[in-house]
C-alpha positions as CSV (number, residue, x, y, z in Angstrom):
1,X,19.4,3.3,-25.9
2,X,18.6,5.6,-23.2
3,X,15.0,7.1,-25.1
4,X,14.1,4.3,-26.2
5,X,10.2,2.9,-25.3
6,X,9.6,0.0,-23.1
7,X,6.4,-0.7,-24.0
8,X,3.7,-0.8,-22.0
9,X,4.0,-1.5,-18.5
10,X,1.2,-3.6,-16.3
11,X,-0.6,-2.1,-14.0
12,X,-1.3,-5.0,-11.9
13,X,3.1,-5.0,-11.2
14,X,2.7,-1.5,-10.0
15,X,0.1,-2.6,-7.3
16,X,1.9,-5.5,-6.2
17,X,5.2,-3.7,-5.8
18,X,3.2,-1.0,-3.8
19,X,1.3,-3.8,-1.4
20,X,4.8,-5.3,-1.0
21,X,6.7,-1.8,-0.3
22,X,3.6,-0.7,2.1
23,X,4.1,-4.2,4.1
24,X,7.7,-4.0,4.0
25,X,7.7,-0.2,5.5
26,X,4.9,-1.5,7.9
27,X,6.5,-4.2,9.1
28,X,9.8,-2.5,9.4
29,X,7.9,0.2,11.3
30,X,6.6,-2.5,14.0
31,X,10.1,-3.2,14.1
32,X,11.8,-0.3,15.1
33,X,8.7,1.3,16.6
34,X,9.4,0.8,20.1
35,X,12.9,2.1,20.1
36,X,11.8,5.3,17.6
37,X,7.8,5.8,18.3
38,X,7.7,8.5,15.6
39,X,8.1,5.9,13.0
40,X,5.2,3.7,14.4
41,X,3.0,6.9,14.5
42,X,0.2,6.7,11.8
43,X,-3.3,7.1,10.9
44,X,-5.7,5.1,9.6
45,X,-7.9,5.8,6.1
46,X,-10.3,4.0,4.5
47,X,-14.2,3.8,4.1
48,X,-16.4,2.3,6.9
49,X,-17.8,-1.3,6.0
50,X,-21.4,-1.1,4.5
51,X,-23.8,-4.2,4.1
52,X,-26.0,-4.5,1.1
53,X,-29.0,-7.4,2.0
54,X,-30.8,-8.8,-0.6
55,X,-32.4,-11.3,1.2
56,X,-31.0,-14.2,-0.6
57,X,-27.3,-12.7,-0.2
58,X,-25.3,-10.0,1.5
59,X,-22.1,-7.9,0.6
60,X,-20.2,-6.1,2.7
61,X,-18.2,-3.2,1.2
62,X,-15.5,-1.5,3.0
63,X,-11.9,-1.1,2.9
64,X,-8.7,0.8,5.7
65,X,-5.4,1.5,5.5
66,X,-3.0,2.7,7.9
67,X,-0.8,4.6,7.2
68,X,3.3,5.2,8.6
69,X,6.2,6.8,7.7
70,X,7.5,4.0,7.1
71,X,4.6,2.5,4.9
72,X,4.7,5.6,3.0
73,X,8.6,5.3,2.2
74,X,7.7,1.6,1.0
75,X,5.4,2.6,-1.5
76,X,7.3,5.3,-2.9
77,X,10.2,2.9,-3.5
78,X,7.3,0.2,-5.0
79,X,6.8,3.0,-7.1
80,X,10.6,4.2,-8.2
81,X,11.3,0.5,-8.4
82,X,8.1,0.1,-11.2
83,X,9.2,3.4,-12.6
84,X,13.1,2.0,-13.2
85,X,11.8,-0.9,-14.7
């Protein structure tokens, strides 16, 4: 049946199947970056790390990605491959 529901769908399968596109696309980018350096081209996003001290503990928050051409094609596909599913 082509309309038929699914049912729900888990979110925690949509962000592994985008961390597995994004290091597929990044690592395919590495891989054909010296012979095409427009697919190794990228920037990097992400907030700078930031320490909380509580004297008896401290946190560090913080988080970056870089981002490729590449990287950006692998999570699309993580995506399309969720959305198919």
């Amino acid at each position: 049946m082509k309309g038929a529901s699914r049912g729900p769908k888990s979110v925690w399968v949509l962000i592994i199947l985008l961390i597995l596109g994004g290091l597929a696309g990044s690592l395919l980018g590495q891989i054909l970056g010296p012979t095409l350096p427009i697919l190794k081209a990228g920037t990097s996003i992400g907030l700078r790390p930031g320490v909380l001290d509580l004297h008896f503990m401290t946190i560090t928050f913080g988080f970056s990605v870089s981002v490729g051409p590449l990287t950006l094609l692998g999570f699309v596909l993580g995506y399309f491959i969720y959305a198919r599913a």
